[in-house]
C-alpha positions as CSV (number, residue, x, y, z in Angstrom):
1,X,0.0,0.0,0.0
2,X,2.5,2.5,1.3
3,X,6.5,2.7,1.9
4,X,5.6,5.4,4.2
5,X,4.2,3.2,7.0
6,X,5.5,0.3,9.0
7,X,3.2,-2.4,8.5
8,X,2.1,-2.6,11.6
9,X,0.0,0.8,10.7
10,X,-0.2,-0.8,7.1
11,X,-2.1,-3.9,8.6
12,X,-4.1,-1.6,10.6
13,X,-5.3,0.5,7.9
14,X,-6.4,-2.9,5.6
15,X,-8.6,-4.0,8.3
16,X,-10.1,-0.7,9.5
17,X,-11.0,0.2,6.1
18,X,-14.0,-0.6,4.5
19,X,-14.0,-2.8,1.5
20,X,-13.9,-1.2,-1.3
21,X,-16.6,-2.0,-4.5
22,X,-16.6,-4.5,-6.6
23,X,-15.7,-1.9,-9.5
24,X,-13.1,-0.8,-7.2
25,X,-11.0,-4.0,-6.5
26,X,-11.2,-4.9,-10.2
27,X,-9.1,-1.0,-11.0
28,X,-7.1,-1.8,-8.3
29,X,-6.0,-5.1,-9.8
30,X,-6.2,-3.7,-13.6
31,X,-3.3,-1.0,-12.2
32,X,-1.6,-3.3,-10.3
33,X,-1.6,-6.3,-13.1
34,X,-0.2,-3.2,-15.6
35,X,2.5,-1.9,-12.7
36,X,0.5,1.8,-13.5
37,X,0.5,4.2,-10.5
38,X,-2.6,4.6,-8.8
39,X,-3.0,6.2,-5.3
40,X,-4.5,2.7,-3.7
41,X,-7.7,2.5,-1.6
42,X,-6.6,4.2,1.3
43,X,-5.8,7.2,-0.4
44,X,-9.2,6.5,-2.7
45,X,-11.0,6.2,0.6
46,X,-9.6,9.7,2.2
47,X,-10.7,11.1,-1.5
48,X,-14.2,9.8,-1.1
49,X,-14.0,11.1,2.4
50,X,-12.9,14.6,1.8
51,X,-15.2,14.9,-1.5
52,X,-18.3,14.3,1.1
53,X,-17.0,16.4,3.7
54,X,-16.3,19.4,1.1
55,X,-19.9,18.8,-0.3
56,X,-18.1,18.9,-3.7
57,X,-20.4,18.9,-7.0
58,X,-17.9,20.4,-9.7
59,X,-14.4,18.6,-9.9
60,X,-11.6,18.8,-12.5
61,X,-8.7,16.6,-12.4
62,X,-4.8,17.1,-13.8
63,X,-4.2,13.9,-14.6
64,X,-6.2,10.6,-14.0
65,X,-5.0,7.8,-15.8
66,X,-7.4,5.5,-16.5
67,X,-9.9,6.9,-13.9
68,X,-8.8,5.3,-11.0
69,X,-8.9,8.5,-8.4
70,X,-12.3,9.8,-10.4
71,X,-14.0,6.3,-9.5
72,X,-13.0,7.1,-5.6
73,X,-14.2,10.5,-6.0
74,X,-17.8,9.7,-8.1
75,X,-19.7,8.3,-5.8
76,X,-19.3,11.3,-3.1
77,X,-20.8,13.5,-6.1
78,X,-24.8,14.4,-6.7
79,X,-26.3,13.2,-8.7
80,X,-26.0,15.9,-10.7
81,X,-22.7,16.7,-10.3
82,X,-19.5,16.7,-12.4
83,X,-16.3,15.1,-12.6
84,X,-13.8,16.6,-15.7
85,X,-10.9,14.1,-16.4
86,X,-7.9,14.7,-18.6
87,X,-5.6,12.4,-19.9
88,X,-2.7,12.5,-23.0
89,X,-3.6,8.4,-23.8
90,X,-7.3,7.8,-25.3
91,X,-6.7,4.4,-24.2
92,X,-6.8,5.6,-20.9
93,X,-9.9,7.5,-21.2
94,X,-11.3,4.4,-22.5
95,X,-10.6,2.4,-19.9
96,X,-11.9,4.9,-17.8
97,X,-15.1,5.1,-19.6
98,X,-15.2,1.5,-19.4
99,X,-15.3,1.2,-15.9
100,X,-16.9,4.5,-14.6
101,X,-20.0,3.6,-17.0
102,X,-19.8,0.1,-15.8
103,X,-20.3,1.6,-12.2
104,X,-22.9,3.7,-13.2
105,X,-21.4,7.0,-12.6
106,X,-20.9,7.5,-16.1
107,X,-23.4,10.4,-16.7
108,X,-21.0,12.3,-14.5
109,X,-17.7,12.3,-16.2
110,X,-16.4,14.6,-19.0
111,X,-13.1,12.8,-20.7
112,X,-10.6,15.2,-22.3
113,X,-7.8,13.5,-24.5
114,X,-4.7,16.1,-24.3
115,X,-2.7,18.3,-21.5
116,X,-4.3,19.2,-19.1
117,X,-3.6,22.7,-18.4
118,X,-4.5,23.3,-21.6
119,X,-8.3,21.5,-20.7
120,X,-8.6,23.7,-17.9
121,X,-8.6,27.1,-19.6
122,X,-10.7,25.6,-22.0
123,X,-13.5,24.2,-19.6
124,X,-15.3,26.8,-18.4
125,X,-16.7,28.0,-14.5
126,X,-15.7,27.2,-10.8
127,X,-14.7,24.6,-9.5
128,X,-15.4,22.6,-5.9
129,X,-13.0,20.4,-6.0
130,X,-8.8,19.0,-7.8
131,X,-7.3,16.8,-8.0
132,X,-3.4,17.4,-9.2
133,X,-1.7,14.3,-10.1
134,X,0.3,14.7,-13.6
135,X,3.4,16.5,-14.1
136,X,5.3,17.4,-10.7
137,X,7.0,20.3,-12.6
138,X,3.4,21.6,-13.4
139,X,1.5,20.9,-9.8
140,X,2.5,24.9,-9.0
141,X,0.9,25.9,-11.5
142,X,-1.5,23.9,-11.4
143,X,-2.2,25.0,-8.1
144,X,-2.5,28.9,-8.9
145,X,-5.1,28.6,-12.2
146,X,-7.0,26.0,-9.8
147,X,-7.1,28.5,-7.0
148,X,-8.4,31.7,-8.9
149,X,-11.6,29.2,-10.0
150,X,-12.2,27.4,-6.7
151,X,-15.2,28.2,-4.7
152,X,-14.5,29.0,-0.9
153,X,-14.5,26.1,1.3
154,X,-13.1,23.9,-1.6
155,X,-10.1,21.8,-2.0
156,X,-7.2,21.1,-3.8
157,X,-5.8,17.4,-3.1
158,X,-2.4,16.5,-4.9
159,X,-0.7,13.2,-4.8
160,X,3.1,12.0,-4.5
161,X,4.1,14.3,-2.1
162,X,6.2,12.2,-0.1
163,X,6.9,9.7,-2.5
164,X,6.5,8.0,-6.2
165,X,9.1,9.6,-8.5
166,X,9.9,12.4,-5.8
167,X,12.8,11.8,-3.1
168,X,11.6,12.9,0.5
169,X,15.0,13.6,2.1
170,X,15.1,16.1,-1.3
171,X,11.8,17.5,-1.2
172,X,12.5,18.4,2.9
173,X,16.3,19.8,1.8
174,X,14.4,21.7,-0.8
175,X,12.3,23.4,1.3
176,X,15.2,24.5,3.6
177,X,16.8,26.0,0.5
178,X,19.2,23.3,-0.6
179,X,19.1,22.2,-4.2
180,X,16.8,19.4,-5.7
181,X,18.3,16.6,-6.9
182,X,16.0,16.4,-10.1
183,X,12.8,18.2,-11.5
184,X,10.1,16.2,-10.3
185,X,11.8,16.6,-6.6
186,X,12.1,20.0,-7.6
187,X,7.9,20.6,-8.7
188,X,7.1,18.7,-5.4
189,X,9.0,21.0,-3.2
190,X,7.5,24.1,-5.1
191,X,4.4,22.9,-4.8
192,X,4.3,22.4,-0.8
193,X,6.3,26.1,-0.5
194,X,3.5,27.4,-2.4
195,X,0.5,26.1,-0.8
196,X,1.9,26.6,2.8
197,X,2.7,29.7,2.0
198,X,-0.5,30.8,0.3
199,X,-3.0,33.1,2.2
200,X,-6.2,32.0,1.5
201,X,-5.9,28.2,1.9
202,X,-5.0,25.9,4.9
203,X,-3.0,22.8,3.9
204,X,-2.1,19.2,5.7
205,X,0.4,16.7,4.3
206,X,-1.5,13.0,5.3
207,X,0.9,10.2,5.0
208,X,-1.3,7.7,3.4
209,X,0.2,6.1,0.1
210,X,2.6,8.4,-1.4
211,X,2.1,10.9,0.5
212,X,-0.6,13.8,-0.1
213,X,-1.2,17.3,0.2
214,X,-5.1,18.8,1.0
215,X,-5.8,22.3,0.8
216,X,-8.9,24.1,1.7
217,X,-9.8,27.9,0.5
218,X,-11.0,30.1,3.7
């Protein structure tokens, strides 16, 4: 689940957490089978949580794969709520229409085949809720377009802060003003300066997974 935990706390979290959904365990073994990175049910479950917490209805994601994160995320939604995903690979939004319409949640979903900052300006209106989970060199960025078109009390949730294709020791040395040892390192540490640092939002780093950052507007 997590290199971040001893498994002691790893064991504990299996068993404390609910089981996920059929539709669930079968993208959780379609990621696994295919070694692609996915944020694992107990970062899908503090999504879910979060989402219903938030009261989001309008969510856009940078970056989603094959829909993994958006699958956590749709059932926390209204009915008629919204869930943009953006992806380079149309197989990957294929697969995630395959299973998000296979879970029913399909009406909710908007795929968009190409970058994803790009998608954003091009989607119009506010926003309740992101996900960030593409480019670490981008997640800044990211961060400040998201935050102009997020409506108070929303949140900003961005994954691999602690770990992934980022170095920890790195990200911390980073943020004490040493040098990064490469550019994802580099986008991770600019993206915690940035929202710690930012006025209008309130941020925790949670441990689960890889690591990841939640930030809620005031």
């Amino acid at each position: 689940m997590s290199s971040l935990l001893d498994d002691a706390t790893e064991g504990l979290l299996a068993a404390g957490l609910a089981e996920p959904e059929p539709f669930l365990r079968e993208m959780t073994e379609y990621g696994r089978e295919r070694s692609f990175p996915i944020v694992g049910p107990a970062v899908g479950r503090f999504i879910r949580v979060a989402t219903t917490m938030a009261g989001s209805e309008r969510v856009f994601e940078f970056g989603y794969g094959f829909g993994y994160s958006a699958a956590w995320t749709a059932p926390a939604l209204p009915g008629d709520g919204e869930i943009h995903l953006t992806d380079y690979d149309p197989d990957n939004l294929e697969a995630a229409r395959e299973f998000l319409d296979g879970a029913g949640y399909g009406g909710l979903a908007s795929y968009h085949e190409g970058d994803a900052m790009e998608t954003f300006e091009a989607v119009a209106g506010t926003f309740d809720q992101f996900l960030i989970d593409h480019d670490k060199t981008q997640y800044a960025a990211a961060f400040e377009r998201a935050a102009s078109r997020l409506s108070d009390g929303g949140i900003v949730i961005a994954d691999n802060m602690m770990g992934g294709p980022v170095d920890p020791p790195g990200v911390r040395d980073a943020l004490a003003g040493g040098e990064p040892i490469d550019d994802a390192t580099a986008g991770i540490a600019a993206y915690i300066e940035t929202v710690r640092d930012h006025p209008d939002f309130d941020t925790a780093l949670v441990p689960l997974g890889e690591g990841v950052a939640v930030s809620v507007k005031r």
